[in-house]
C-alpha positions in Angstrom: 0.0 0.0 0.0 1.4 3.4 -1.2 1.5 6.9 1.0 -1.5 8.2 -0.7 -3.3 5.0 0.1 -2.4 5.1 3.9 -2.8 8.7 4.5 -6.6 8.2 2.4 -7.4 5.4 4.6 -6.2 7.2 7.8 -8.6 10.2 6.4 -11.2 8.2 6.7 -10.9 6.2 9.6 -10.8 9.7 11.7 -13.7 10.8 9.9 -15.8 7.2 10.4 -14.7 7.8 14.3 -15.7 11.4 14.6 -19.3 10.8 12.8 -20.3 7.0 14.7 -19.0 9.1 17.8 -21.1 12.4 16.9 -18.1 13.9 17.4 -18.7 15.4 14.4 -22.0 16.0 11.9 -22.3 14.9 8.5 -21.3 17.9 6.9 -18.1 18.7 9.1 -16.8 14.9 8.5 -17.0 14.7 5.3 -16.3 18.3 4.3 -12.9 17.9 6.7 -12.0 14.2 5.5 -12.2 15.8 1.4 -10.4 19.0 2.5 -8.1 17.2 4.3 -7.0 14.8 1.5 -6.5 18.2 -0.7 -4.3 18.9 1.6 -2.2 16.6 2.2 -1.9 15.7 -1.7 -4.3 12.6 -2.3 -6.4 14.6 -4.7 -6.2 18.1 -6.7 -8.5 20.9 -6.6 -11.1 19.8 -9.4 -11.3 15.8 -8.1 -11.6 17.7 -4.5 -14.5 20.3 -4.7 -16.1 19.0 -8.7 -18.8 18.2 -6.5 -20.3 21.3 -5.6 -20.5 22.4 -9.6 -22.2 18.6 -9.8 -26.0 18.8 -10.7 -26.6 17.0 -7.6 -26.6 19.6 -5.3 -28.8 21.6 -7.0 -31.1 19.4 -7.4 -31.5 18.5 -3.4 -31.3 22.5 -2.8 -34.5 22.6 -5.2 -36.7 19.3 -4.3 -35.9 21.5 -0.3 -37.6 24.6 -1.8 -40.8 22.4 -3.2 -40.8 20.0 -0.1 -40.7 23.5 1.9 -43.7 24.5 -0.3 -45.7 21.5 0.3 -45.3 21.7 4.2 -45.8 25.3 4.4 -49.4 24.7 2.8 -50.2 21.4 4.6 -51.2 20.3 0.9 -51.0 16.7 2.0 -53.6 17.4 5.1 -56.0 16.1 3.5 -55.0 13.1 2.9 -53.3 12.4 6.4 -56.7 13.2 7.5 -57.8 10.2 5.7 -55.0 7.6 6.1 -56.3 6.4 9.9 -59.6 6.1 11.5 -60.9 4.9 14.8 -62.0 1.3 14.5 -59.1 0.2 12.1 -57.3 -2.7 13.3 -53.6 -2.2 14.3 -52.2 -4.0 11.0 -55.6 -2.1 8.9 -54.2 0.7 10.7 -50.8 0.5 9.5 -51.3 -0.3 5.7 -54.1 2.8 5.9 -51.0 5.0 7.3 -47.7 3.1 5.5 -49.1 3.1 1.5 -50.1 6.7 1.1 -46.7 7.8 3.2 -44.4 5.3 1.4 -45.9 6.4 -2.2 -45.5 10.4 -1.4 -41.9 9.7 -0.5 -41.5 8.4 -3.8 -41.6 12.3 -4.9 -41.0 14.7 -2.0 -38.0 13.9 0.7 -39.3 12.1 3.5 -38.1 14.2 6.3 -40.9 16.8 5.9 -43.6 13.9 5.5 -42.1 12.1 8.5 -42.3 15.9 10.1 -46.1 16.1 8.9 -47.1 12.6 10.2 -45.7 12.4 13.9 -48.1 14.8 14.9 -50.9 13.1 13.9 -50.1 9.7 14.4 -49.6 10.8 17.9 -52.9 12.6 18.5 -54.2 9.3 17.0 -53.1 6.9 19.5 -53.3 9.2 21.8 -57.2 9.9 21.5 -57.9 5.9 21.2 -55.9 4.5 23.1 -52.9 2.8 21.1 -49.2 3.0 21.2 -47.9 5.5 18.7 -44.5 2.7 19.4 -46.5 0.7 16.9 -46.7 3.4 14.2 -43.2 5.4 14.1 -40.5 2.9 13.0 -42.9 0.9 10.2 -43.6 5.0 9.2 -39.9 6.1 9.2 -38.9 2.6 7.3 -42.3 3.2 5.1 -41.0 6.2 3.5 -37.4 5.1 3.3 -38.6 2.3 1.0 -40.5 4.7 -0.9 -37.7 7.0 -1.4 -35.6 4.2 -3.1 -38.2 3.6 -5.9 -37.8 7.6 -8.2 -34.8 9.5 -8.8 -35.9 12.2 -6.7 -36.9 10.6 -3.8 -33.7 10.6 -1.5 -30.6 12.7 -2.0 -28.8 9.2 -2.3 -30.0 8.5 -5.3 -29.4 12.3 -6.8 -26.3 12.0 -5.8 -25.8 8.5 -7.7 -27.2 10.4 -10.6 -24.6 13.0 -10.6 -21.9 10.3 -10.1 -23.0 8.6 -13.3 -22.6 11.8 -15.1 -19.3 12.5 -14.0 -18.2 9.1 -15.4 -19.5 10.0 -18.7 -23.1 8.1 -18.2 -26.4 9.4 -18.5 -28.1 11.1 -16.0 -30.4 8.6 -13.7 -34.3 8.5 -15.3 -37.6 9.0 -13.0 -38.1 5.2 -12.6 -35.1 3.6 -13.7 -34.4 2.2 -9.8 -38.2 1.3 -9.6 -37.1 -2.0 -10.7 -35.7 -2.5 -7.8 -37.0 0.0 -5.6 -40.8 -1.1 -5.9 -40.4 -5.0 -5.1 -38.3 -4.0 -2.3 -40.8 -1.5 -1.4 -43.8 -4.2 -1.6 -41.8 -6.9 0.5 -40.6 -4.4 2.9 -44.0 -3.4 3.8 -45.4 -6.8 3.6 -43.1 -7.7 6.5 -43.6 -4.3 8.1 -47.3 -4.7 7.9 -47.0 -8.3 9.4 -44.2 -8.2 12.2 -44.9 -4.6 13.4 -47.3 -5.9 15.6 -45.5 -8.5 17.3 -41.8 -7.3 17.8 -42.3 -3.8 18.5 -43.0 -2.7 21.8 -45.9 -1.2 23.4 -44.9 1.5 24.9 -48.2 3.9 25.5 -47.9 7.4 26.4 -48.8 7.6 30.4 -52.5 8.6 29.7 -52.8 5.0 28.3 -51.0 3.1 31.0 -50.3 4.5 34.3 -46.8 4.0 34.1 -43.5 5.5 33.2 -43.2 9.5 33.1 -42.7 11.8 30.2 -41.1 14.5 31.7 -39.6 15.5 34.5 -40.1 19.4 34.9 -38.6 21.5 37.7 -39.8 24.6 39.6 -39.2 27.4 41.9 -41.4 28.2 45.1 -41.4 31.8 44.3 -40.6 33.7 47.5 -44.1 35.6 48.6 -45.7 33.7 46.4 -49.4 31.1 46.5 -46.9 28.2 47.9 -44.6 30.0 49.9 -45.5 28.8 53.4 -48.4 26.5 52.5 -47.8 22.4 52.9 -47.9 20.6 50.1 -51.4 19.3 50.7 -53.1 22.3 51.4 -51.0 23.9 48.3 -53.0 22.0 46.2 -49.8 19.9 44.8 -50.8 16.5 46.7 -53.4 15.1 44.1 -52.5 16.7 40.4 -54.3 15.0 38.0 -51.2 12.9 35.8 -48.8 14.4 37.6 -46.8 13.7 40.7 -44.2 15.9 43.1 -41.3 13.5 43.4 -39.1 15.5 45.4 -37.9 18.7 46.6 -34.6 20.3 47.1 -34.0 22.7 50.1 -30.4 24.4 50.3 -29.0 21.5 48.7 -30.9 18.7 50.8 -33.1 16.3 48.5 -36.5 15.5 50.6 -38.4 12.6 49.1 -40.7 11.0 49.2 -42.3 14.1 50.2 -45.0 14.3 53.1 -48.5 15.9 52.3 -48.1 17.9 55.7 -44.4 19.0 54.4 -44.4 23.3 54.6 -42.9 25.0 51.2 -41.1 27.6 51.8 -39.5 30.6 49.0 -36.8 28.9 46.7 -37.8 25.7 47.5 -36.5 23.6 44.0 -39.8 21.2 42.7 -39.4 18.2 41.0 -42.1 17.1 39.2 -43.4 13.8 37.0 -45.9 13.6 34.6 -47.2 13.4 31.1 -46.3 16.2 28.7 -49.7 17.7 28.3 -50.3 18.2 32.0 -46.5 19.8 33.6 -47.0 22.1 31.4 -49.7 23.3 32.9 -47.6 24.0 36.0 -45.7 26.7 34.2 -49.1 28.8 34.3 -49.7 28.3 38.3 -49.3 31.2 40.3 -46.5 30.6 42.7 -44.7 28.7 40.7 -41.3 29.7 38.3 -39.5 27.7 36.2 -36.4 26.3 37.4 -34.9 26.4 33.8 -35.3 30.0 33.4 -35.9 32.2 36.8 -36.7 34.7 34.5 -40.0 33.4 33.4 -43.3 34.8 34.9 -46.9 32.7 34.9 -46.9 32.2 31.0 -50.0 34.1 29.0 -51.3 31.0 27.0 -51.7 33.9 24.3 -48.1 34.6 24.1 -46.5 31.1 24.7 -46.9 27.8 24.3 -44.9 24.5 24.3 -43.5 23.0 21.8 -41.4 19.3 21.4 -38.0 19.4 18.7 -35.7 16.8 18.1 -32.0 17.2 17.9 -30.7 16.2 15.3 -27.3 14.8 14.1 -26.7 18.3 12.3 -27.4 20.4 15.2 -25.2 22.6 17.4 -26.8 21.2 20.3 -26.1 17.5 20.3 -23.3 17.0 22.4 -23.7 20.2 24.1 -25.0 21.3 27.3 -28.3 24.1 26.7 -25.9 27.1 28.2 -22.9 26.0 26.3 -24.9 26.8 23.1 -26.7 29.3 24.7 -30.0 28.2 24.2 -32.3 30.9 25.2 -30.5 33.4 23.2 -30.2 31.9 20.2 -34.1 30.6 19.8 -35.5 33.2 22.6 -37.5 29.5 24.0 -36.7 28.4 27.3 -36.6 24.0 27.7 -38.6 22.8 30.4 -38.5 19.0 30.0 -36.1 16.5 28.3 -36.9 12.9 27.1 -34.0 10.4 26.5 -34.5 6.9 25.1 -37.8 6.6 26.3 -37.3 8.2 29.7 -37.4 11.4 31.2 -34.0 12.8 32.1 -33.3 12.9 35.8 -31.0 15.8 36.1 -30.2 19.3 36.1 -30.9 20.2 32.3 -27.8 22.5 32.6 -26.0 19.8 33.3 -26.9 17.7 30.5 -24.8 17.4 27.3 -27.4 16.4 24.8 -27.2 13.7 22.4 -29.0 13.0 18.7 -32.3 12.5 19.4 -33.4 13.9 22.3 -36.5 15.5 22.6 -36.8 18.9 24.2 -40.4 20.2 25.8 -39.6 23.7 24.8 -41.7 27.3 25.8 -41.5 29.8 23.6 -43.3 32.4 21.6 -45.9 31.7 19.3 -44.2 30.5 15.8 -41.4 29.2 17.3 -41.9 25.7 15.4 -42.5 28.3 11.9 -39.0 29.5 12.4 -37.0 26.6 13.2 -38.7 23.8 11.7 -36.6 24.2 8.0 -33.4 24.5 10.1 -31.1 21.7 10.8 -30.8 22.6 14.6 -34.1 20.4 14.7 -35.4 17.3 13.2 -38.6 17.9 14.3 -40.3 20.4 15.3 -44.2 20.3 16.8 -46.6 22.4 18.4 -48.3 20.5 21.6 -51.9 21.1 21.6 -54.1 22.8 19.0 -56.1 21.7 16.5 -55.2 20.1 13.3 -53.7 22.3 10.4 -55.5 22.5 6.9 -54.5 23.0 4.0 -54.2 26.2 2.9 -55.8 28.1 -0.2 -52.1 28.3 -1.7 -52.0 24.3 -1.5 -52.8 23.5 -4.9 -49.8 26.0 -6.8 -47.6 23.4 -4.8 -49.0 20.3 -5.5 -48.7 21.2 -9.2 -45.0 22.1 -8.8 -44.6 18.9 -7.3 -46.6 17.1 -10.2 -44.6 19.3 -12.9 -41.5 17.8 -11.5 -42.3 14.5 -11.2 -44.1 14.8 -14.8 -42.0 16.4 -17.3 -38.6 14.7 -16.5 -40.5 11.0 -16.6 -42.0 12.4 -20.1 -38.3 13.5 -21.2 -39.2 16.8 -21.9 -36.8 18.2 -19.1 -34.1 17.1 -17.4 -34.5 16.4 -13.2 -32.4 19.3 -12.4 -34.4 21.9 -15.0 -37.4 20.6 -13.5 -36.6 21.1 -10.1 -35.2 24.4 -10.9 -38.2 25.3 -12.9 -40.6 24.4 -9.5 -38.7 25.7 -6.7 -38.9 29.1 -9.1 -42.4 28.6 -9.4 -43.7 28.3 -5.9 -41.6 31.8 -5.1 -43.0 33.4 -8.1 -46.8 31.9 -7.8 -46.0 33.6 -3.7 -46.5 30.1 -1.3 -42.7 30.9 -0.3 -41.3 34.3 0.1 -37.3 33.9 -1.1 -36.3 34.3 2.9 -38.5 31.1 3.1 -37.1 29.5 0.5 -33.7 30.0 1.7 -34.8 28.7 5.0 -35.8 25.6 3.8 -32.6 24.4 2.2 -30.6 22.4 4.9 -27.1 23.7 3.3 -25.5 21.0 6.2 -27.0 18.6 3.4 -25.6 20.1 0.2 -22.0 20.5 1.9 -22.3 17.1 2.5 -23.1 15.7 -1.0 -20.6 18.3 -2.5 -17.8 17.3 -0.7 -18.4 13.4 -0.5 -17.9 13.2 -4.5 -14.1 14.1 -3.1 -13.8 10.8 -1.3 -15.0 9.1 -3.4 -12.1 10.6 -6.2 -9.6 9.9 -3.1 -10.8 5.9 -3.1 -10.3 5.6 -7.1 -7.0 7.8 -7.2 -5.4 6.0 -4.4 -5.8 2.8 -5.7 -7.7 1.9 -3.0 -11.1 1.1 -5.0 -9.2 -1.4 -6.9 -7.7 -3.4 -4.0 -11.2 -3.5 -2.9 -12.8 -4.3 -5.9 -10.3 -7.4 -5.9 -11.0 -8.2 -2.4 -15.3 -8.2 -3.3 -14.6 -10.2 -6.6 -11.9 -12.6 -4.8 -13.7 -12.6 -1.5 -17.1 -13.8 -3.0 -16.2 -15.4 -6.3 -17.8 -18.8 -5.3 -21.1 -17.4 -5.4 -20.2 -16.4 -9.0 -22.0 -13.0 -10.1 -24.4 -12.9 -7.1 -21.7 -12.9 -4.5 -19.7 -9.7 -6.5 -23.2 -7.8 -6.0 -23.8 -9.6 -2.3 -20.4 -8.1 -1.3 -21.1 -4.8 -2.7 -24.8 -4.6 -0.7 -23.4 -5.4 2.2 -20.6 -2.8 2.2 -22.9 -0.3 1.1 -25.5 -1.2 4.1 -22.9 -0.9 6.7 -21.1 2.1 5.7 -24.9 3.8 5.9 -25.0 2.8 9.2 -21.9 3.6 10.2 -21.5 7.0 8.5 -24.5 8.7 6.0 -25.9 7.3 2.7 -24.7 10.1 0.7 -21.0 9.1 2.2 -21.7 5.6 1.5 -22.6 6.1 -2.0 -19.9 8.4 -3.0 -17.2 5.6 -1.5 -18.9 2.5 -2.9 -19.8 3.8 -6.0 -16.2 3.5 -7.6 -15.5 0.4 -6.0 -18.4 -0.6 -7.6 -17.7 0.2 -11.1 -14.0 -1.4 -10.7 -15.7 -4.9 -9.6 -18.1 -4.8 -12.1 -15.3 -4.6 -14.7 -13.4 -7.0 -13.2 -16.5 -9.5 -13.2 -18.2 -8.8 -16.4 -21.6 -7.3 -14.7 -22.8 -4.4 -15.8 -21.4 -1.3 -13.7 -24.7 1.0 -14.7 -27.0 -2.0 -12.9 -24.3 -2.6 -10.0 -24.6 1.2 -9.6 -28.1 1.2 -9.1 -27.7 -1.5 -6.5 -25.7 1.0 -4.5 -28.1 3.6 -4.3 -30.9 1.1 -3.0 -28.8 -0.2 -0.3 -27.4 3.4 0.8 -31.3 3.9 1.2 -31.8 0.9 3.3 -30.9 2.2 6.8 -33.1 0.3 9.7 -30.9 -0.8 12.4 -30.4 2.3 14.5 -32.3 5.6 15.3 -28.9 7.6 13.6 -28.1 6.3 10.9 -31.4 8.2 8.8 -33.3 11.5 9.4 -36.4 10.0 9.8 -35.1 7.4 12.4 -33.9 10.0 14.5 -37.1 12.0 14.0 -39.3 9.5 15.7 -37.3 8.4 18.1 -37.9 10.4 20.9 -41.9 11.1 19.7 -42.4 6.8 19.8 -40.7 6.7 23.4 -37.8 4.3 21.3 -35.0 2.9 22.8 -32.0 2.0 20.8 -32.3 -1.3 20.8 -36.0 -1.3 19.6 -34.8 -0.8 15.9 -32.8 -4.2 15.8 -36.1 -5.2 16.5 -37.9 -4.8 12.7 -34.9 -3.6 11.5 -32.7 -6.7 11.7 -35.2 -8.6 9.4 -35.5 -5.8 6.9 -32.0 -5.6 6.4 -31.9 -9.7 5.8 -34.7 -8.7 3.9 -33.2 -6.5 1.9 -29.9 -7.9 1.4 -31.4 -11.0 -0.2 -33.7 -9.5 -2.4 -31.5 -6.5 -3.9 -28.9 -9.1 -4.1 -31.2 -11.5 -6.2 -32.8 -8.5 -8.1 -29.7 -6.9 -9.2 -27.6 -10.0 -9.9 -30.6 -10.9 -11.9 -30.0 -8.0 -14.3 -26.5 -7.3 -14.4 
């Protein structure tokens, strides 16, 4: 092995550590790992940074600007209004909620349908008593299926596009991975639809069960205040409906369990346990101020409300305590309650260095989740309370940008890119987004990741290193003839997406890839296609996709729960896109 070959595999291993670690987001790892192979030689300028003047990025920053569209109008209301009803069984249930979902991913990213569904898959189990445990994963893995069967339906498979064209190829057409795509997508929900049920857990919200907590939420006796001097009894804090005083902290002294006749006095420190929709009714009881932010007076319903956002691999917050990146100041939103894993979190938030996928019970000003919900601070973003949105009279203009995209590139009339550009143009000009909105709805941590991952990719094939493992995937696997070539490169491309991101996966397996296929004979266009299918096929932990991460905290998940399904759709999915694509290459 050459210098260029150690120093690209060294480059990668720090990056792999720093992103498995969240050490580092997407963006940063990858961005650093191609800069940092510039640097040190590996790769010129052009094979560095020719992936930001790729059409790939483009493309994403568009299909952002139409999915932005699309949730800003609620056009797909009424149909999520449809998908579940009361007395449908849980499996009924499911294929009522997974079809429509898996079939709009096909054409708009998944995050923002993902972002549209919680919500209301929540208030649906919520109001008949079901666990919304049942409903999260199958949607999350729903839509990832669904984003594998178009060329637009995941960034993965734009950026495959682009990476065909800067071999010389033709760009990737509207269905050309529907071949594989849609029988994945039928099995995979076949299984979804049958196992769901019976290796996912139950776990209800506390409304349905009695048990376990939501949140743990902290206050303040204020000094002179309702409480200050009253026992907890007569204070009217013994018997809250759903939610329960577990301790209280005097000058640094923890008293619990705490007795009814117990006197409160000013400063007292309140620890309190319940279910989301009822602590935060204690931040409107006189008397009362929340530990989080002394600052904060009885809130005006009017003014405030609470809201719950995910963090997100992207955001500054994971692995950061709220006053390191000064929380309050940055979104003027004060967090009240933190859920981890499917349990509150039992200590001082300030304290707490949060991780991807925590869920934060957040008080802020009205339009809080307006402002942030496009950013990549938060994976999700949603109001608690309140009725359901509608569709707005703007609706339709996006639903026929969507359709025009979709439409004229399967027709061959324009290319993906000119149609994307020619819909994210027309939902600013027809006035659904303003251009600060449009701006807003591009996660850039996104396109500086597909940009710069074309770069490793360049480093792999330069070094050498994509032939030595090309040779190793041919050699390793060469008595299952053809089917073990395209078995070896499934399985690499599943674990790097686990491991790292899609898009990083895709960009490194693509041209080790192409080098087995022409050492085997199989086509590299089909093998290709392979690769993008099996980037999209991320189901064994809540980081390795958006839309795991996203209902992770919102289904009361703990990690291990995705082995659960997601262990037999990846045997799933390994032997089918193995079959399928050895089949036609």
């Amino acid at each position: 092995m050459d210098s260029d070959a150690v120093l690209t595999v060294a480059v990668l291993a720090v990056m792999g550590a720093g992103l498995v670690s969240n050490r580092l987001s997407p963006a940063a790892g990858v961005l650093g790992a191609t800069g940092g192979l510039f640097l040190l030689g590996v790769i010129d300028f052009d094979e560095a940074f020719s992936g930001f003047a790729n059409p790939a990025p483009f493309t994403i920053g568009a299909l952002y600007v139409v999915a932005g569209a699309v949730t800003k109008t609620n056009a797909l209301q009424p149909l999520v209004a449809r998908m579940l009803d009361r007395g449908s069984q849980t499996r009924v249930a499911l294929i009522r909620l997974l079809a429509p979902a898996s079939a709009a991913s096909a054409f708009l990213a998944n995050t923002p349908i993902v972002a549209m569904l919680v919500p209301a898959v929540r208030g649906w189990t919520e109001r008949y008593g079901r666990a919304a445990s049942r409903f999260l994963i199958p949607l999350s893995y729903a839509t990832i299926l669904g984003g594998a069967i178009t060329a637009i339906g995941t960034s993965t498979n734009l950026v495959l596009g682009g990476l065909l064209q800067s071999v010389g190829q033709d760009e990737l057409e509207m269905f050309e991975l529907a071949r594989f795509g849609l029988p994945l997508a039928g099995a995979g929900m076949v299984l979804i639809v049958v196992a769901a049920p019976w290796l996912l857990p139950d776990r209800r919200d506390p409304e349905a069960t009695g048990e376990g907590r939501s949140y743990l939420v902290s206050m303040y006796v204020a000094d002179r205040g309702a409480f200050d001097g009253q026992s907890v009894e007569a204070g009217g804090l013994r018997h809250l409906q759903g939610v329960f005083l577990v301790e209280v902290e005097r000058q640094g002294t923890v008293i619990a369990p705490v007795a009814p006749t117990f006197v409160l006095r000013g400063g007292d420190r309140l620890t309190f346990a319940g279910r989301v929709d009822l602590v935060v009714d204690l931040q409107a009881m006189a008397g009362l101020v929340s530990a989080e932010d002394p600052h904060l007076e009885a809130v005006d319903s009017d003014d405030h409300t609470f809201f719950e956002a995910v963090v997100g691999a992207a955001s500054p917050l994971s692995g950061r305590t709220l006053a390191e990146a000064g929380f309050r100041g940055r979104y003027q939103a004060a967090v009240v309650g933190i859920h981890r894993s499917g349990a509150a979190v039992e200590a001082k938030f300030g304290q707490v260095r949060l991780r991807v996928g925590d869920t934060l019970l957040v008080l802020a000003a009205d339009g809080f989740d307006e402002r942030w919900r496009n950013h990549s601070d938060f994976l999700l973003v949603s109001r608690l309370g309140g009725s359901p949105p509608r569709a707005t009279r703007r609706a339709p203009v996006a639903l026929l940008a969507v359709v025009a995209l979709v439409v004229l590139p399967a027709a061959g009339v324009l290319s993906v890119l000119e149609a994307a550009l020619i819909a994210a143009g027309a939902v600013v000009v027809g006035g659904v987004l303003t251009p600060r909105e449009a701006r807003m709805s591009v996660d850039f941590s996104v396109l500086i990741t597909i940009g710069a991952a074309f770069g490793l990719g360049a480093a792999l094939d330069e070094a050498g290193l994509a032939e030595d493992l090309a040779d190793g995937i041919v050699t390793g696997f060469d008595f299952l003839g053809d089917a073990g070539v395209v078995l070896g490169i499934v399985i690499a491309t599943m674990l790097l997406t686990e491991l790292i991101t899609n898009v990083a996966a895709v960009a490194l397996v693509f041209p080790v890839a192409l080098e087995a296929a022409a050492q085997s004979g199989l086509d590299p266009r089909t093998l290709a296609l392979g690769v993008a299918v099996a980037a999209s096929a991320s189901f064994l932990t809540p980081i390795g996709y958006q839309t795991n991460t996203m209902v992770y905290g919102p289904g009361r998940y703990r990690f291990t729960d995705y082995l659960r399904l997601g262990a037999p759709m990846s045997l799933l999915t390994l032997v089918l896109l193995t079959t399928l694509v050895a089949a036609a290459a």
